[in-house]
N, CA, C and O atoms as CSV, one atom per row, in Angstrom:
chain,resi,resn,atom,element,x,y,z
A,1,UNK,N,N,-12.777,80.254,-22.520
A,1,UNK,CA,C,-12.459,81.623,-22.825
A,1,UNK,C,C,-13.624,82.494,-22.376
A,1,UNK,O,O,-14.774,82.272,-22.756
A,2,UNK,N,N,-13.288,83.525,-21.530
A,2,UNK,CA,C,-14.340,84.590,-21.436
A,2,UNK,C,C,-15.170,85.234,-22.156
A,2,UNK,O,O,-14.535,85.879,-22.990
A,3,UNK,N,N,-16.243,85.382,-22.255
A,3,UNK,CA,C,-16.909,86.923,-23.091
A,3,UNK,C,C,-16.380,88.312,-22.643
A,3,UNK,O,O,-16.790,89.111,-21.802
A,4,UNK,N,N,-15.482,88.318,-23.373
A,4,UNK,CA,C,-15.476,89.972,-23.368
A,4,UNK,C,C,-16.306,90.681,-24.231
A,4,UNK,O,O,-16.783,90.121,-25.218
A,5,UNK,N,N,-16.520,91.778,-23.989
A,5,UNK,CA,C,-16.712,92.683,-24.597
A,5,UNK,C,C,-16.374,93.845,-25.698
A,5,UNK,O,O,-16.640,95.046,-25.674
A,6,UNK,N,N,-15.476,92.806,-26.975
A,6,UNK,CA,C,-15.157,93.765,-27.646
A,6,UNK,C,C,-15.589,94.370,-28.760
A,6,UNK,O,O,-16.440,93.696,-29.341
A,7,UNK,N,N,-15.337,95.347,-29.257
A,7,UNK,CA,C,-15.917,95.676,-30.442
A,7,UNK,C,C,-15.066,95.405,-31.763
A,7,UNK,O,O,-13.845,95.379,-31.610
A,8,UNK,N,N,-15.431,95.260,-32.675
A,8,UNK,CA,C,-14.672,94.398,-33.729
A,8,UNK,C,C,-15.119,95.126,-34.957
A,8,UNK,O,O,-16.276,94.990,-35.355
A,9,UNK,N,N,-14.119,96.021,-35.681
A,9,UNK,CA,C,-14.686,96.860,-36.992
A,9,UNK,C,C,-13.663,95.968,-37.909
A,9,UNK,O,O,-12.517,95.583,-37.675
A,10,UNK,N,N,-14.433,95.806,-38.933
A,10,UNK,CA,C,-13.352,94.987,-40.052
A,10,UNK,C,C,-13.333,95.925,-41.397
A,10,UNK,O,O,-14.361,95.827,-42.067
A,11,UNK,N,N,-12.432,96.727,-41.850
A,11,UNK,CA,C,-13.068,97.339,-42.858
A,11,UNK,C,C,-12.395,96.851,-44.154
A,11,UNK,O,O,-11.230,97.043,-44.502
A,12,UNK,N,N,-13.499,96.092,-44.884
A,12,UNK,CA,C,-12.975,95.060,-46.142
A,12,UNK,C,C,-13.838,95.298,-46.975
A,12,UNK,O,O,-14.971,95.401,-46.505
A,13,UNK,N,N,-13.750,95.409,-47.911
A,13,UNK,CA,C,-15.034,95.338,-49.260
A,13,UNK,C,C,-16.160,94.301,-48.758
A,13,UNK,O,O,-15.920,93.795,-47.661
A,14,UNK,N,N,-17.081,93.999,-49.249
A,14,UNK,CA,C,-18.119,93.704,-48.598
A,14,UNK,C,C,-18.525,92.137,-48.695
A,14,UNK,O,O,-19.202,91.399,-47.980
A,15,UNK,N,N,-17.655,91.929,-50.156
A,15,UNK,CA,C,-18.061,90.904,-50.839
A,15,UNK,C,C,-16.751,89.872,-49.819
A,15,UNK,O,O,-16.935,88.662,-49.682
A,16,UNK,N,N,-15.524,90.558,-49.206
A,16,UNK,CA,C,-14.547,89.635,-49.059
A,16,UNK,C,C,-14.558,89.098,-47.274
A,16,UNK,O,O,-13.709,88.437,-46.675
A,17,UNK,N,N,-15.458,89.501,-46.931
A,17,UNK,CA,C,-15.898,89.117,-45.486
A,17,UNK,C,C,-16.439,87.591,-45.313
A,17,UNK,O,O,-15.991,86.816,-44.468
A,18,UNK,N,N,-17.411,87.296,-46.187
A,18,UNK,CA,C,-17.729,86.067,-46.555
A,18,UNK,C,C,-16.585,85.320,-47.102
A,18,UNK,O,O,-16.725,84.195,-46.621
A,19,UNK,N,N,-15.932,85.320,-47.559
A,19,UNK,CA,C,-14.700,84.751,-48.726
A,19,UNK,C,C,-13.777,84.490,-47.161
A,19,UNK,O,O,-13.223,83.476,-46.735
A,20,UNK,N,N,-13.853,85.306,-46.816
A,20,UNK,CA,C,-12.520,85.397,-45.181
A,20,UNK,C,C,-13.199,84.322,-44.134
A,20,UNK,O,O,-12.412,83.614,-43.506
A,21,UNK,N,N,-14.598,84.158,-43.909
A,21,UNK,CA,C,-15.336,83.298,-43.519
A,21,UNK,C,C,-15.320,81.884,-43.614
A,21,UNK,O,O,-15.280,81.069,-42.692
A,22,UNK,N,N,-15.353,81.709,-44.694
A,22,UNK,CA,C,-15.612,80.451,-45.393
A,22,UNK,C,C,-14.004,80.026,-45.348
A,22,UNK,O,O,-13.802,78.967,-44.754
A,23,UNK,N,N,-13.150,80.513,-45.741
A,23,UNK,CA,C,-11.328,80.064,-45.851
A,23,UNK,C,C,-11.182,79.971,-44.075
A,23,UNK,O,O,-10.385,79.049,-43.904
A,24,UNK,N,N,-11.509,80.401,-42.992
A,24,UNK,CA,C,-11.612,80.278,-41.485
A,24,UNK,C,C,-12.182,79.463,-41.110
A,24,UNK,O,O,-11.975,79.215,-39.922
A,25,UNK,N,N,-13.289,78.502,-41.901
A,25,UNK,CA,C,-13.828,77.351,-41.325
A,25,UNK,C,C,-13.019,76.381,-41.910
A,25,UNK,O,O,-12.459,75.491,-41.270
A,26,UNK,N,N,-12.942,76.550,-43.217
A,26,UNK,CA,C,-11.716,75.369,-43.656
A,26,UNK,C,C,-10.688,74.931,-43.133
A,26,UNK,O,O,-10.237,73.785,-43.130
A,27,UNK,N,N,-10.161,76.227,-42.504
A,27,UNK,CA,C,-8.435,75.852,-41.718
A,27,UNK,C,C,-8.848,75.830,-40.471
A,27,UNK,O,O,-7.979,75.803,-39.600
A,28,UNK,N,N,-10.185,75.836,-40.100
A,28,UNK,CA,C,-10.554,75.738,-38.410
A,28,UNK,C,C,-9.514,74.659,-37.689
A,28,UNK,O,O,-9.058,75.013,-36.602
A,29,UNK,N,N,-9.214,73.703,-38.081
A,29,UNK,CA,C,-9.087,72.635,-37.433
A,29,UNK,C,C,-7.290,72.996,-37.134
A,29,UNK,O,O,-6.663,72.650,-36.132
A,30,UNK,N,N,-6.689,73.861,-38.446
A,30,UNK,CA,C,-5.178,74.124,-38.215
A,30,UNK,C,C,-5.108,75.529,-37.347
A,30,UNK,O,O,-3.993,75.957,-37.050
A,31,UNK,N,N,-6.133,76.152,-36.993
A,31,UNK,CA,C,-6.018,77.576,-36.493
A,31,UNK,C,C,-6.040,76.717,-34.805
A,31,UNK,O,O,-5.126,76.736,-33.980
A,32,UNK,N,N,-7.367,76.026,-34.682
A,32,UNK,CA,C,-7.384,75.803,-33.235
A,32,UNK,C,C,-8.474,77.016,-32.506
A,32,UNK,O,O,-9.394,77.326,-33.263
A,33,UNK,N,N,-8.476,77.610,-31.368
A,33,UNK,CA,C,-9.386,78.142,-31.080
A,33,UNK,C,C,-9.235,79.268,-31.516
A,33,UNK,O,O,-10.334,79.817,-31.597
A,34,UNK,N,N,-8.132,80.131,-31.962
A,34,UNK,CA,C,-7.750,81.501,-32.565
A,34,UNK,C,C,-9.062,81.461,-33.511
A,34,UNK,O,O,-9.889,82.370,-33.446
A,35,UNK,N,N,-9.236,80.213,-34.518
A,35,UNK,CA,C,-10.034,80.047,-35.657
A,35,UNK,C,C,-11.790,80.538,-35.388
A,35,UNK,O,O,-12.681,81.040,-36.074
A,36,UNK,N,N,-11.611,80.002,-33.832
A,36,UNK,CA,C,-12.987,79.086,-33.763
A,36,UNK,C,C,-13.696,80.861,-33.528
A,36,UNK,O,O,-14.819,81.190,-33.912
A,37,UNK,N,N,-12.513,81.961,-32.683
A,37,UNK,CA,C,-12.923,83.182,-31.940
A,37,UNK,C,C,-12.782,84.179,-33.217
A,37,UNK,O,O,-13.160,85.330,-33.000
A,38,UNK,N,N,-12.381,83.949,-34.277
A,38,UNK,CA,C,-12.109,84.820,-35.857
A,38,UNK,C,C,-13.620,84.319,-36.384
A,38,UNK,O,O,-14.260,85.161,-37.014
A,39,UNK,N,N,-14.126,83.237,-36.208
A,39,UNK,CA,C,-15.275,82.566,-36.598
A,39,UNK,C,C,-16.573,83.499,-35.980
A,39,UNK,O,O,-17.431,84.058,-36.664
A,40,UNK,N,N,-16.498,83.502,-34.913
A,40,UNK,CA,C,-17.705,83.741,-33.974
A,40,UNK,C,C,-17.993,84.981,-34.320
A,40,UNK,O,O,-19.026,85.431,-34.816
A,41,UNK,N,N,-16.654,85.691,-33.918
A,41,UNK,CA,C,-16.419,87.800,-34.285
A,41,UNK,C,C,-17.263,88.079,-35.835
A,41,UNK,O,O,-18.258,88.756,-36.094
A,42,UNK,N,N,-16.198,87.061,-36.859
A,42,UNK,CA,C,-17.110,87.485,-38.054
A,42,UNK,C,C,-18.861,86.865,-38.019
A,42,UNK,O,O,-19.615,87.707,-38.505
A,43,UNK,N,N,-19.528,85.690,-37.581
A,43,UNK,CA,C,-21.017,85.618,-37.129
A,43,UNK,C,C,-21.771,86.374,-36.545
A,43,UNK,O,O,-22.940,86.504,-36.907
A,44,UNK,N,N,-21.080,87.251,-35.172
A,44,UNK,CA,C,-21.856,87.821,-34.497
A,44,UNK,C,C,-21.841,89.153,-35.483
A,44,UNK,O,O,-22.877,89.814,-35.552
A,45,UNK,N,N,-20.812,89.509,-36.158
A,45,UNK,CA,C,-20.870,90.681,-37.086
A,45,UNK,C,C,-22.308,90.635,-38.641
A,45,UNK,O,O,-22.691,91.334,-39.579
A,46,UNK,N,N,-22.605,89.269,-37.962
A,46,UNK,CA,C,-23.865,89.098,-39.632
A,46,UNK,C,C,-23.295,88.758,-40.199
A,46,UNK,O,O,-23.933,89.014,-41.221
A,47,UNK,N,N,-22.008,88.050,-40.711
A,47,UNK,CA,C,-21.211,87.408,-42.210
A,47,UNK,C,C,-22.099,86.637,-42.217
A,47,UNK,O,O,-22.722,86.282,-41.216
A,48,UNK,N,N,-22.299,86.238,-43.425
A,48,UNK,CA,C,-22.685,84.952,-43.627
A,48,UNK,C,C,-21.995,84.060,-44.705
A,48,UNK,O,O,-21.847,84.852,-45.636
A,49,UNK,N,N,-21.358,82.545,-45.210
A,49,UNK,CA,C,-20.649,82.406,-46.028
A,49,UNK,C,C,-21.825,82.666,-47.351
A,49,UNK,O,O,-23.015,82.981,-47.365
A,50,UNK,N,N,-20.835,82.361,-48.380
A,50,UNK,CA,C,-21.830,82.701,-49.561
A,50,UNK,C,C,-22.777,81.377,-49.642
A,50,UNK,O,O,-23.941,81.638,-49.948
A,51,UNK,N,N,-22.473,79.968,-49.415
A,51,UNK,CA,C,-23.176,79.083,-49.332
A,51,UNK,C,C,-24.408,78.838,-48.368
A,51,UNK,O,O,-25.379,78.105,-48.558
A,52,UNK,N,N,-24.044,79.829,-47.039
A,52,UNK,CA,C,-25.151,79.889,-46.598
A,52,UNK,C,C,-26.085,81.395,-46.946
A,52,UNK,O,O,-27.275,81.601,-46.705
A,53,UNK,N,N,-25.326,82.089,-47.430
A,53,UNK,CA,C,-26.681,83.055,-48.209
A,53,UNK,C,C,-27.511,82.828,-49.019
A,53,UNK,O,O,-28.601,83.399,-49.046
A,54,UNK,N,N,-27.094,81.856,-49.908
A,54,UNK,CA,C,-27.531,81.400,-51.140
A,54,UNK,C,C,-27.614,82.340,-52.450
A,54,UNK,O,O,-28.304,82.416,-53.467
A,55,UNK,N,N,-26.240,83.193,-51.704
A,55,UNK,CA,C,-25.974,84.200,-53.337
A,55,UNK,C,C,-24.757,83.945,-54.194
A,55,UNK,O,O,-24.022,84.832,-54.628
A,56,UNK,N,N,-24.562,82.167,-54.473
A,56,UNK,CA,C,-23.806,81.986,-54.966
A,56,UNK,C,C,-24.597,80.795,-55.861
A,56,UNK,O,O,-25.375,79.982,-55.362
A,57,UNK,N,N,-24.222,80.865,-57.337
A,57,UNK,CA,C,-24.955,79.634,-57.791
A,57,UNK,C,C,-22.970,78.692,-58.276
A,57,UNK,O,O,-21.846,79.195,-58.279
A,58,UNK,N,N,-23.358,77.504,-58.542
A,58,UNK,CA,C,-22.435,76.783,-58.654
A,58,UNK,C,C,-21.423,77.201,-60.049
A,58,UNK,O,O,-20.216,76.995,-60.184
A,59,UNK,N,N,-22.289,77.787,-60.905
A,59,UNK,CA,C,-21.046,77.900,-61.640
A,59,UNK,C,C,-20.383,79.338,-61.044
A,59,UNK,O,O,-19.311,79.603,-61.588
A,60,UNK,N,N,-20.816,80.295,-60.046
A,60,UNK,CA,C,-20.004,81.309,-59.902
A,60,UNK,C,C,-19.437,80.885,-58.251
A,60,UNK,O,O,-18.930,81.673,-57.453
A,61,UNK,N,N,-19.688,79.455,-58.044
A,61,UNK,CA,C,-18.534,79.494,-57.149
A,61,UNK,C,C,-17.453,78.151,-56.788
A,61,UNK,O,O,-17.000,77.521,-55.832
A,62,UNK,N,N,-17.401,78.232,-58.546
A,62,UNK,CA,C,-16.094,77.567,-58.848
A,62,UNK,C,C,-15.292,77.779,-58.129
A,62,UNK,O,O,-14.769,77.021,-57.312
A,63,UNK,N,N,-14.971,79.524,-58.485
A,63,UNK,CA,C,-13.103,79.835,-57.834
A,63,UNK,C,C,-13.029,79.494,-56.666
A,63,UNK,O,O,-11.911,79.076,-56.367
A,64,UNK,N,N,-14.055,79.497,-55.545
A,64,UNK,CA,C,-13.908,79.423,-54.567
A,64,UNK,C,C,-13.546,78.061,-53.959
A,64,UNK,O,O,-13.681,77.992,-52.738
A,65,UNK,N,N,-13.099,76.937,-54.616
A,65,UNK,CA,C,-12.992,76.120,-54.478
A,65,UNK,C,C,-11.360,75.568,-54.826
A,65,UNK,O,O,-11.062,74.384,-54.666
């Protein structure tokens, strides 16, 4: 797939970008490359999941599980 050049505005509460992140690596494998290019867009945008921020401690990220 090419690099294009696009620009990518997501406008979501702040907290649910990460949450959208993390559920896109999980189903990576059922998305296929759609997943892998929803993946990259939200990285190059700075997401980070909450597990790799480390602003989640285990009991507040039960639900997410």
């Amino acid at each position: 797939m090419g690099s294009d050049n696009h620009v990518v505005q997501v406008d979501t509460k702040p907290m649910q970008a990460p949450l959208i992140l993390e559920r896109l690596k999980a189903l990576r494998g059922e998305l296929g490359m759609l997943g892998e290019e929803l993946i990259n867009l939200l990285r190059n945008a700075g997401v980070a999941t909450h597990a790799e921020s480390g602003s989640v401690t285990k009991k507040n990220s039960e639900w997410l599980i």
